[in-house]
N, C-alpha and C positions, 0 to 999 in steps of 0.2 A: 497331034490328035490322040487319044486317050484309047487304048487298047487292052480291052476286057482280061484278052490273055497274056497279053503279058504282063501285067498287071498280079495275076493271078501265079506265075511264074516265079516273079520277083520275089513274091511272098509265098514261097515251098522253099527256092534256092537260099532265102533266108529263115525258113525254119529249117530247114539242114542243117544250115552252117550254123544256127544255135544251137541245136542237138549236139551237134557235132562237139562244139566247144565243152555245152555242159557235161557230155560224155568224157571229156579228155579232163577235164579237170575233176570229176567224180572219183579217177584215178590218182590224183595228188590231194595228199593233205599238208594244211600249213597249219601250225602252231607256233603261237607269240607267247613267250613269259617271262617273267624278269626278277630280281630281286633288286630293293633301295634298302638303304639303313641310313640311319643317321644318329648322332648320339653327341655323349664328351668322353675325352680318354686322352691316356697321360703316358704315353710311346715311350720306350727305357732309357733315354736320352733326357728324361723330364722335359719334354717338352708336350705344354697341355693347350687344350681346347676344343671346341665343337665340328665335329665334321661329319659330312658325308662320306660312311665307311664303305657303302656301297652303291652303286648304281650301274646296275647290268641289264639286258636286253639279250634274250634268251630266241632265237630264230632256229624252226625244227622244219623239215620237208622231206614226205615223205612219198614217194609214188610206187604202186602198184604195177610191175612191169609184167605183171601173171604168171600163172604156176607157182607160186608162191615165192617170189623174187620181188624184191625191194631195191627201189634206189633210195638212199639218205644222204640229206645235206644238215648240217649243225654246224652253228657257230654265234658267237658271242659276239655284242658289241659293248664297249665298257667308256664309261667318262670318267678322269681324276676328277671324283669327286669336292675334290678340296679348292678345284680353281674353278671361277665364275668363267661361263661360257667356254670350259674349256671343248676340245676336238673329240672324236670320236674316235676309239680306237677298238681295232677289231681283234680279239682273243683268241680262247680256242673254237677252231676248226678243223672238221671231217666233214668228210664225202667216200661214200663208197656206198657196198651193195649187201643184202643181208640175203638171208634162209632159214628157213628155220631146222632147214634140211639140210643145208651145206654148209652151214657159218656165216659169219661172216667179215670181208675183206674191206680194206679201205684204206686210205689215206687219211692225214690227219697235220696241219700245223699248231703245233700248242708247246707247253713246257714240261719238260719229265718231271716224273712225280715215284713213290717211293712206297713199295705197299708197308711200309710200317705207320704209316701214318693211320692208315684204315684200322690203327691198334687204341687210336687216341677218341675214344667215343665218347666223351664228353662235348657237346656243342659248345665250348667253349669262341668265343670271338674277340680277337686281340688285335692291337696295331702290330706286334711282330708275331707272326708264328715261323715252327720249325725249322721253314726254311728259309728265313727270313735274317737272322741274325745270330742263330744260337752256336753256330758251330756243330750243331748233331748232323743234320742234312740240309742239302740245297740241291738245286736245281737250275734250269736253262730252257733257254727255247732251243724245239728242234722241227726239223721235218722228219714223217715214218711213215710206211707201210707197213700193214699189220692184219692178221687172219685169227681170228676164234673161232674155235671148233663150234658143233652144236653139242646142245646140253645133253649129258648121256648121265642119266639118272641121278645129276647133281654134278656133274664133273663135267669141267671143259677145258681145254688145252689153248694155247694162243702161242704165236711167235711173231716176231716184228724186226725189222729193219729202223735203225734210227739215224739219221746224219744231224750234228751239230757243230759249234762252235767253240763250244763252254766244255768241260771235262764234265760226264755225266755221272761221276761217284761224287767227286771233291768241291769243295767250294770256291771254285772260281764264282767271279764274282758276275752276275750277270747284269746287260742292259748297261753296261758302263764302258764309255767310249775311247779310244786308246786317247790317253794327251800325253805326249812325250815330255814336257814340265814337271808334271804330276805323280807320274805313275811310267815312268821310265822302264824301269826292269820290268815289269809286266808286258811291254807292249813293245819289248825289243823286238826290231824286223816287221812290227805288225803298223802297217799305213796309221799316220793319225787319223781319227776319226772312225776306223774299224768299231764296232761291238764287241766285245770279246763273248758276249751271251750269244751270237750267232746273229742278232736280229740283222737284214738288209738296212744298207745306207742309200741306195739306189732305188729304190720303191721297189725294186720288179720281185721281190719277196721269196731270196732266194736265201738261205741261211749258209755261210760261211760251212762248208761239210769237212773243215779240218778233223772233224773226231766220228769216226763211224761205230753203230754199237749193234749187237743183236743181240736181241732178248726172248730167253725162253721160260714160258711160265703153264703154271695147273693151278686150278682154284674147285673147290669144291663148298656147293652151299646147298643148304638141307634143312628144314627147319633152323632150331635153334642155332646148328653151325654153321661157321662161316672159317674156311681154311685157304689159304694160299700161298703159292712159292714162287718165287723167279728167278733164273737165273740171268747173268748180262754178262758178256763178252766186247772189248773197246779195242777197238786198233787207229791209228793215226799214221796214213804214210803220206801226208800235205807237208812240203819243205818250204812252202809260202811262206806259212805263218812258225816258226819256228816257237813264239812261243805262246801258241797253243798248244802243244807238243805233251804229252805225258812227259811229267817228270821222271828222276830217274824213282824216287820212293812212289810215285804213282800205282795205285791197282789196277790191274785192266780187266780186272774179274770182278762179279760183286753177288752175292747172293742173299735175297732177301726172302721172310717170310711173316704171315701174320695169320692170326685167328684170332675170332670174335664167336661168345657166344650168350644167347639169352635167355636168362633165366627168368624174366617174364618181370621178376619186381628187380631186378637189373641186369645189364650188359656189362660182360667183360671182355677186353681187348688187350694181345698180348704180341708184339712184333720184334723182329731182332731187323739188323743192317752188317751186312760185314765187311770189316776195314775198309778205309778206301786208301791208306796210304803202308808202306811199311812200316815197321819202327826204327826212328833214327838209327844209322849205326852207332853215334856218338854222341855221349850230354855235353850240353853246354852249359855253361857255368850260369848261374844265376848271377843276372848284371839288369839294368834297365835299357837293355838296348834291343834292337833288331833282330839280331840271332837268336836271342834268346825267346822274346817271342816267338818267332818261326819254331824253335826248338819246340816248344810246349804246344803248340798248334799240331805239329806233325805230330809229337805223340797220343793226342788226343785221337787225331785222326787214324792210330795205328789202330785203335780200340772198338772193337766192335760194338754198336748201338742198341738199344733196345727203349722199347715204348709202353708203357703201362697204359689204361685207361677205363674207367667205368662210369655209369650212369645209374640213375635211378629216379625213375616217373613216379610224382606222388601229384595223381590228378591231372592237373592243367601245368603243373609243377614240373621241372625234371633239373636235378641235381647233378654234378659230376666232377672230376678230377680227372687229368693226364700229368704223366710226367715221361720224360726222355733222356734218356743219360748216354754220350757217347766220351771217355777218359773223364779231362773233368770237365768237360762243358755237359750243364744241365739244366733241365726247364722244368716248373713245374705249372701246372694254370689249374686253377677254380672257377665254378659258373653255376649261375642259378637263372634256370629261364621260365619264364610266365609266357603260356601260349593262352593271348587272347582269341585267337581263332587256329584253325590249321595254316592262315596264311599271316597273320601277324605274330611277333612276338615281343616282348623286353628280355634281353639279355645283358645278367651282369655277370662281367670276368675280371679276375684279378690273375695276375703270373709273377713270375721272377723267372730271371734268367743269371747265370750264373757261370765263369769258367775265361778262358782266352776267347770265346768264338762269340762273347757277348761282346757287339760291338755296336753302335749307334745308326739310327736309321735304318728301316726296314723299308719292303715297296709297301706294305699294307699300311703304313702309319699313318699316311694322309698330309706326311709335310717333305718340303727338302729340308734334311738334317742336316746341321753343320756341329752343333754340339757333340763332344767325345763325350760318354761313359767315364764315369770314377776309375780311376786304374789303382792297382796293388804299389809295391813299393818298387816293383821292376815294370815299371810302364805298360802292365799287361791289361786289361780291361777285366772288372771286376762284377760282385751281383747288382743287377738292376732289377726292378718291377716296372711293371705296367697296371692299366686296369681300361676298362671301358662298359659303357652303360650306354646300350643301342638301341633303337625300337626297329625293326626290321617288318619289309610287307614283301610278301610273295604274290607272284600271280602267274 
């Protein structure tokens, strides 16, 4: 039998609970954005053709916990563009809590990164960058915790915790899996099928913490300027993996620095990196062998880095050059980009790379390499170019 009041009930207790609902969610925002590219381009291994250089999926969450506290979630979802139906893979990610009063703290899984990069202001877009092949700088994935201060009149302070896999100065190599056939001496002691880049093998998305690092950094931006400095400290006491281990010529210190500034009809950007290894104690003879390699490797590595880079906006236009030299491995790249709107663009880049650390295959090129690089007359790897021509959409 049909009952006026409770009828009448039913329909209060459920304008509540939609109140209620839109209440709690007027408290979170979500943001979706992505970037695709697609283009042709010719990777330093000469190996050419049309790819999808990019395709990422940008996921932002923000909630309002009141008094002016923030919860934040970010993270990436990305496809190798280059294989049809390929998987979804999930990038960088953070979570933590912001203020604008306190700072803020957080977690983060992603890959270190290098503030001299932040010197190469040129929008340049290549199948290899920096840390991709050249021997200047590289990288790794890691897990961190990390605190930035609040902005005090342009300045702000940050410190972090980082556990990895991969040695976060030198170029170990990342994402590459021990095979004891293959790559023996590298993955002495270490399980076949470890990562040597930290990634899990086990899904449960724990990163191998043979290498622990702490990093302390100040940045300062202000108008036109743009300054920053970091400093990082590495320790490794895991007997697991022995060789993950700092070497003996390994740095366990590293300090970097960069400034950017703009003068309105262009930007310049100016960053150093220092050493990541010592210098050999002893030369090796030039021969085309192995040692000798290594030999020229480490002392490039003994050499502190630095990064040039500038632009310059004519219109819709914007022009620029980077280059980076650390002993003798060096890059340089060209770019000319047409911004159809603020969210499309075509971008053409050309580069060279040049030195021992040019070696074949990058993760950005869009192919599995198997092709070597031209080498010298001692088997060392020699200059290559690239180029690419991309249409890219943002949203």
């Amino acid at each position: 039998m049909f009952n006026l009041g409770d009828f009448s009930m039913k329909k209060t207790l459920v304008a509540i609970a939609a109140l209620a609902a839109v209440s709690a969610f007027a408290q979170s925002s979500v943001t979706i954005g992505g970037a695709f590219g697609a283009g042709y381009q010719s990777a330093p291994n000469k190996t050419k053709g049309f790819a999808f250089t990019d395709a990422d999926l940008n996921i932002g969450v923000v909630e309002d916990l009141g008094g002016g506290l923030t919860a934040r979630l970010a993270t990436t979802l990305q496809t190798t563009g280059d294989n049809f139906r390929s998987g979804v893979l999930r990038g960088n990610t953070s979570l933590g809590l912001a203020s604008a009063s306190m700072g803020t703290f957080g977690f983060s899984h992603t890959r270190s990164s290098d503030l001299m990069t932040q010197a190469l202001v040129a929008p340049a877009s290549l199948p290899d960058g920096i840390y991709d092949s050249t021997g200047i700088l590289a990288r790794g994935a890691i897990d961190g915790v990390g605190y930035t201060s609040p902005n005090f009149s342009g300045f702000t302070f940050n410190a972090s915790y980082i556990e990895s896999g991969a040695n976060p100065f030198s170029a170990t190599t990342e994402g590459i899996a021990c095979a004891p056939a293959t790559n023996a001496s590298a993955c002495a002691g270490v399980p076949a099928g470890t990562f040597l880049g930290g990634f899990s093998t086990d899904g449960s998305g724990t990163v191998n913490s043979a290498r622990k690092t702490w990093v302390l950094g100040a940045a300062y931006a202000n108008g036109p300027l743009m300054a920053a400095v970091s400093f990082k400290s590495g320790k490794n006491d895991d007997t697991l993996y022995p060789a993950l281990k700092y070497g003996a010529t390994d740095k366990k210190t590293n300090f970097e620095l960069v400034t950017t500034y703009d003068l309105g009809v262009a930007k310049l950007g100016f960053g150093i990196d220092s050493a990541t290894k010592s210098k050999p104690a002893a030369a090796v003879a030039p021969a085309a062998s192995a040692a000798y390699r290594t030999y020229r490797a480490d002392l490039a590595a003994s050499k502190m880095a630095f990064g040039l880079g500038v632009s310059a906006p004519f219109g819709p236009v914007t022009v620029g050059a980077n280059y980076a030299k650390r002993g003798e491995n060096k890059m340089y790249e060209l770019v000319a980009k047409y911004d159809f709107s603020k969210r499309t663009n075509l971008n053409v880049s050309a580069g060279k790379q040049s030195g021992i650390g040019a070696v074949s295959g990058g993760q950005n090129s869009g192919y599995v390499t198997a092709t070597a690089l031209p080498t010298d007359a001692f088997g060392a790897a020699k200059e290559a170019s690239q180029f690419r021509i991309r249409l890219m959409h943002t949203f």
